[in-house]
N, C-alpha and C positions, 0 to 999 in steps of 0.2 A: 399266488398272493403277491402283491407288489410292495415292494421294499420300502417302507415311510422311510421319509427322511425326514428330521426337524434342522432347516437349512441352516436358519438361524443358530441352532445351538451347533450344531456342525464347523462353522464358521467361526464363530468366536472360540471352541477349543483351537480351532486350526488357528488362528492368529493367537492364541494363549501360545502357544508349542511356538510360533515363528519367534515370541518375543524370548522365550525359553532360551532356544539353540541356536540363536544369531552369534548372541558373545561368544558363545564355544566353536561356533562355525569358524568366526574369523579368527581364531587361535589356532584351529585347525589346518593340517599342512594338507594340500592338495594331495591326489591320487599319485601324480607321474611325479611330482617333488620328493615324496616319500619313496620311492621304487627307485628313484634315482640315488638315494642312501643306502637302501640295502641290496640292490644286485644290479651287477654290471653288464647282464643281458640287453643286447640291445636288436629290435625288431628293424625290417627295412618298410619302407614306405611310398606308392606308387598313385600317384594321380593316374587315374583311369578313365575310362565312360564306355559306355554299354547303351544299346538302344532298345526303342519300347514305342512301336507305332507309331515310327519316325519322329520320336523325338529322341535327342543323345541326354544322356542322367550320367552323372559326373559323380564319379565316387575316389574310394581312395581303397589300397588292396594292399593288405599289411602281410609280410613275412615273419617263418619262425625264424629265431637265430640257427642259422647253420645251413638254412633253407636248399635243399640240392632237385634241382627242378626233375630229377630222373628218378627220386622217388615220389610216394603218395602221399597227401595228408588230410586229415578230418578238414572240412572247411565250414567258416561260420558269416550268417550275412548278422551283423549289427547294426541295429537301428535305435534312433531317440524319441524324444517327446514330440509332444504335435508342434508345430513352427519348427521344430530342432534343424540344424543341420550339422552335415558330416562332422565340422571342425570342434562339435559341441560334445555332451554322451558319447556318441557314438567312436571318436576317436578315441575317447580317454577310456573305453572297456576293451576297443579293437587293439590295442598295444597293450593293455594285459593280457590279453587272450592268447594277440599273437606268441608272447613272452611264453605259454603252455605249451606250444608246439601247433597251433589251429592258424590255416588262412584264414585271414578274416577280411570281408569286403565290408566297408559301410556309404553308403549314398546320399546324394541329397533327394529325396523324392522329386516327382515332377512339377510343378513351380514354383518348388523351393531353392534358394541357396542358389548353386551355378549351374540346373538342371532346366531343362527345356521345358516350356508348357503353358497354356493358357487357359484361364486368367493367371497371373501370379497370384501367389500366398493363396492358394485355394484348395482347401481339402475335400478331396474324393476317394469315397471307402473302395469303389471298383479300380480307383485309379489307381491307388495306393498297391491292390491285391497284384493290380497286371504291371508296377514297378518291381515287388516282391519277384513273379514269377521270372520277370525279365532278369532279375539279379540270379535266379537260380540257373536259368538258362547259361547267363557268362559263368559262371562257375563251372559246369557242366562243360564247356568247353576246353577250359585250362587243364591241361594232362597232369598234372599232378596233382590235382583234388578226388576225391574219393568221395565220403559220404558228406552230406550237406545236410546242417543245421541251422537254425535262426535264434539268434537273442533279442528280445524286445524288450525295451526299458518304456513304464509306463504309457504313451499311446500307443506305441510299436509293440507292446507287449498283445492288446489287442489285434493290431495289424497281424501279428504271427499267428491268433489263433485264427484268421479267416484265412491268412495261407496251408496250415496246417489243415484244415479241415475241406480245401479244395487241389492243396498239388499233392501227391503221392512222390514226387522227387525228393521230397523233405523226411529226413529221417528223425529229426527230435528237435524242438520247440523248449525254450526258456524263457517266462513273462519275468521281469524283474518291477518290484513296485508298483505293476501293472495299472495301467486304466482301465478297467474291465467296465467300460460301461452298459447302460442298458436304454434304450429311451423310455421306459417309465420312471427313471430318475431327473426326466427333462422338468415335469412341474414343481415338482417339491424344489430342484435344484433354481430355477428363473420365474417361476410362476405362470401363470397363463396371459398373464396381459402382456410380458417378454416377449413366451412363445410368441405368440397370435402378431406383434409387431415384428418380430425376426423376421418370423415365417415370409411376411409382405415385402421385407426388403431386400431378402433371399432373393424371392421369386423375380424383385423388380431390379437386381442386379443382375441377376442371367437374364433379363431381357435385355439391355442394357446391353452386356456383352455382344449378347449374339446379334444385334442389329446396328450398334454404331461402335461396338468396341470398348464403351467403357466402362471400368473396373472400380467402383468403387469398396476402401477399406476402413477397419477401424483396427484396433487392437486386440490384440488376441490376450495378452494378460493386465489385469489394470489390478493397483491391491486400492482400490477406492473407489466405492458406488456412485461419486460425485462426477468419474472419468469413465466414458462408454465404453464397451471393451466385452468381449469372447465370454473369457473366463472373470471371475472376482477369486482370488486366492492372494495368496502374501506373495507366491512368485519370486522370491527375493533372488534364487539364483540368477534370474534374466532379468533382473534391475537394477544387479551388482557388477560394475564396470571392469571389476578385477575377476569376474567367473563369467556366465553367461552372457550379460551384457558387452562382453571382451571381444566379443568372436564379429570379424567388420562383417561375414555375409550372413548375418541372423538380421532381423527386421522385429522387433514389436508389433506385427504387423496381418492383417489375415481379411482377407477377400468377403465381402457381405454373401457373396454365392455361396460359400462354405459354409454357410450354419444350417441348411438342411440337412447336409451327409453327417457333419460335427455332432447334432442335437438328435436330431430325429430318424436319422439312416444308422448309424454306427450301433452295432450291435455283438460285440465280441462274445457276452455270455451264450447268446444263440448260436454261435460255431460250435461251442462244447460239446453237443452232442454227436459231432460229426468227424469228429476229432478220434484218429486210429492210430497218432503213436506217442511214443513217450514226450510227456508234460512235466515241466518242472514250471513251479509257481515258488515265486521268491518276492517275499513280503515283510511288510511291519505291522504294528500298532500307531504308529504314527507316519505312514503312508498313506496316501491319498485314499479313500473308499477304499482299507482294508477288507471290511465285510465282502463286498463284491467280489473281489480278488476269493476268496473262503469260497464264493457262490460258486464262482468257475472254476476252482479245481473239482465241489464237490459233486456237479455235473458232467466230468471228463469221466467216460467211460474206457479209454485207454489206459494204460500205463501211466501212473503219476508219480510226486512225489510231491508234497510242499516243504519247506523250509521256511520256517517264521524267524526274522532276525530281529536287530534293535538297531533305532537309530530316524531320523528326520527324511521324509520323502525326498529332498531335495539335495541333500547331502551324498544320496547312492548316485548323483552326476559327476562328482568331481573333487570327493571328499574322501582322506581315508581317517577312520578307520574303515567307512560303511561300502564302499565300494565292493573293499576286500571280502568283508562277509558274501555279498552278492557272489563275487567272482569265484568265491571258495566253495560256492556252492555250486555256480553252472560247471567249472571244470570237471569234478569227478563226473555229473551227471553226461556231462557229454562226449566226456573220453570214451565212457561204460553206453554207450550207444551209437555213436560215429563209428568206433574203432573194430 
């Protein structure tokens, strides 16, 4: 049976909730601001790149404090939201993590951020997988890493389960706020005369591409039906100049070729079944398609565990206290499976 959504009322709770937790947001002290008051651990930090069917993906490769390259350690790949790159999520959990004792690598995918690839801002579900595996591969190389794991913060939470359910190098998977989408959430969520207009300009972008080069985009988050745009959400962390908005190599920005794999390719609840090791799902009530998130743990037939926490989807990027719950949750889980 297919999930009804009533978009509309969907939509207006979610901007009821943004108008809610904006004021407390901005009263709210950052992730790394607060970490910077209570401990003096301090993690190192490595611009890197790794390759992927000759293109070079540019990432950053975080140490524990005290790091001695002659022993082992758990190692973790972090990733962000869809457009995200390295400097966004992914850095602000990779320096907590690091702080636990875990390498942690995070990237920019391939035509995002400072990472190689054509079209730019373009999301590809295979693309994305065979970035995944390549990040596992450079892991696999570095002599001091041991077992390898992945953290996925909402798109990348999906991203991790089609890793998880296709490389066997991967020992434990953690979605945090997950996007668990489905594409039968595509009508209820844009309706059919969207779809059916995407689709053509999908199509007539990658012709486009593949014959004269060029790349037309629009935006990937707009919070107003009146401005065209990917997604419709409140978005506020990538509109606010002082958080997401902050980071110079993020773009508002995302490839018209992308909304075929984005809408109607991307399929994370379908990897659940295929999925053979330990799953942690880390959620709210007021996280994007919590339900969904419920859907995919309760389809893992591996090893799971969920953890339900409190707190605003957009806040587990770069806000504490909500971070910390997240964090406090993947550490024991992946200490107790890496180690």
């Amino acid at each position: 049976m297919k999930t009804q959504w009533n978009l509309k009322k969907w939509l207006s709770m979610l901007f009821l909730t943004t108008a809610l937790v904006n004021a407390q947001t901005s009263r709210n002290t950052s992730i790394l601001e607060k970490m910077e008051t209570i401990s003096t651990k301090t993690v190192t930090k490595e611009d890197i790149n790794f390759q992927r069917d000759h293109l070079t993906l540019a990432g950053h490769l975080f140490k524990p404090v005290g790091f001695d390259p002659s022993l082992h350690y758990p190692a973790l790949i972090v990733q962000g939201s869809v457009s995200s790159v390295k400097e966004m999520m992914p850095d602000n959990y990779a320096q907590l993590l690091a702080r636990e004792g875990f390498v942690v690598l995070n990237f920019d995918y391939a035509s995002w951020g400072e990472s190689d690839g054509l079209p730019r801002q373009n999301e590809s579900v295979e693309g994305k997988l065979n970035d995944l595996k390549a990040a596992v591969t450079y892991l696999e190389q570095l002599p001091y890493v041991d077992k390898i794991g992945m953290v996925g913060v909402c798109t990348s939470g999906g991203n991790a389960a089609y890793l998880a359910a296709s490389d066997d190098r991967v020992d434990a998977i953690a979605a945090v706020v997950p996007w668990m989408y489905e594409p039968a959430l595509a009508e209820p969520f844009w309706g059919k005369e969207t779809l059916d207009t995407n689709h053509k300009r999908s199509l007539e972008n990658q012709r486009l591409f593949q014959t004269i080069g060029e790349n037309k985009t629009t935006q990937i988050f707009t919070n107003s039906q009146e401005v065209e745009g990917f997604n419709f959400t409140p978005g506020e962390y990538y509109f606010d100049e002082n958080r997401g908005g902050a980071i110079k190599n993020w773009k508002n920005e995302v490839s018209w070729s992308a909304w075929i794999d984005w809408v109607e390719k991307f399929d994370p609840i379908r990897q659940a079944e295929h999925i053979t090791i330990p799953t942690l799902v880390f959620s709210t009530d007021d996280a994007l398609i919590p339900e969904q998130a419920k859907k995919f743990y309760s389809l893992l037939q591996s090893e799971k565990e969920i953890v339900w926490g409190k707190g605003y989807h957009f806040n587990f990027y770069d806000i504490y206290p909500e971070m910390q719950q997240a964090v406090d949750a993947v550490v024991p889980f992946m200490k107790r499976h890496l180690n």
